[in-house]
N, C-alpha and C positions, 0 to 999 in steps of 0.2 A: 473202831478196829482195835485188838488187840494187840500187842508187842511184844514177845519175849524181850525179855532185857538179860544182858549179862554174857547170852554164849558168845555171841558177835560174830555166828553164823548167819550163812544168808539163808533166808526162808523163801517160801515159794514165791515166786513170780512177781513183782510188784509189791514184795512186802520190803518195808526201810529195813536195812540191816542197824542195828542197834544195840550200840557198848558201853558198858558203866566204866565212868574215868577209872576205875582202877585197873581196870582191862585194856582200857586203852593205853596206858603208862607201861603196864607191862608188857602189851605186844603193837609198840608203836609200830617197829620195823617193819611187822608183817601186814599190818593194816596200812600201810604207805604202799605197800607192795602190790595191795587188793585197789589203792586209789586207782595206781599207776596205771591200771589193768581196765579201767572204768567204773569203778562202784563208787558207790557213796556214803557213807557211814556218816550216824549219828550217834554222837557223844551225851550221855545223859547223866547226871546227878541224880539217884534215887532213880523216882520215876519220871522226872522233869527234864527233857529235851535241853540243852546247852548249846551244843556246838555241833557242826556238819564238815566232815572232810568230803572234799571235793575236788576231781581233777584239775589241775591246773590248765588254760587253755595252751595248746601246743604253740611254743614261739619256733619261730625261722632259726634254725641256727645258725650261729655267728660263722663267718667264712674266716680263714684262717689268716694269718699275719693283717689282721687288723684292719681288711679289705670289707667296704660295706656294699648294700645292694645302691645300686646305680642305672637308670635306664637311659641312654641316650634319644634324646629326641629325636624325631623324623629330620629336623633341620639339618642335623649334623651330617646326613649324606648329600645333601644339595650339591652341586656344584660350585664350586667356590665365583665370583666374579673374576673379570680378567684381569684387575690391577694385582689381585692376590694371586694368582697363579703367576703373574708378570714377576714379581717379587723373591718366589721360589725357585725362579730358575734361572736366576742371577747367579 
């Protein structure tokens, strides 16, 4: 299969989109923008393949003031025994 190299436009359907590092240097922002989005770019030297931008996989994000994910166990609704509840209402 053939490749254009160099626009680092996407081509039809199934074709790799495909950009010579100097295209890439000069319009990183916007090809970061096209990852963001889903695509995949390949970075080439000449006509030799190098490097693949690629989504990063989506993380959880962080809850605020430094609070993490937490599931409490089923245990924790039990009912307590009766020395413990004996205790609490002293």
């Amino acid at each position: 299969m053939d490749i254009e190299i160099g626009s680092g436009h996407a081509g039809p359907a199934g074709t790799p989109r495909v950009v010579k590092v100097h295209d890439a240097k000069t319009r990183l922002s916007e090809l970061l923008r096209d990852v963001e989005q889903g695509a995949e770019i390949t970075i080439s030297r000449g006509s030799r393949a190098v490097a693949r931008l690629v989504p990063m996989p989506q993380q959880p994000r962080a809850r605020p003031m430094g609070f993490v994910d937490y599931e409490l166990p089923d245990s924790f609704f039990d009912e307590l025994p009766e020395e413990q509840l004996a205790a609490w209402e002293r």
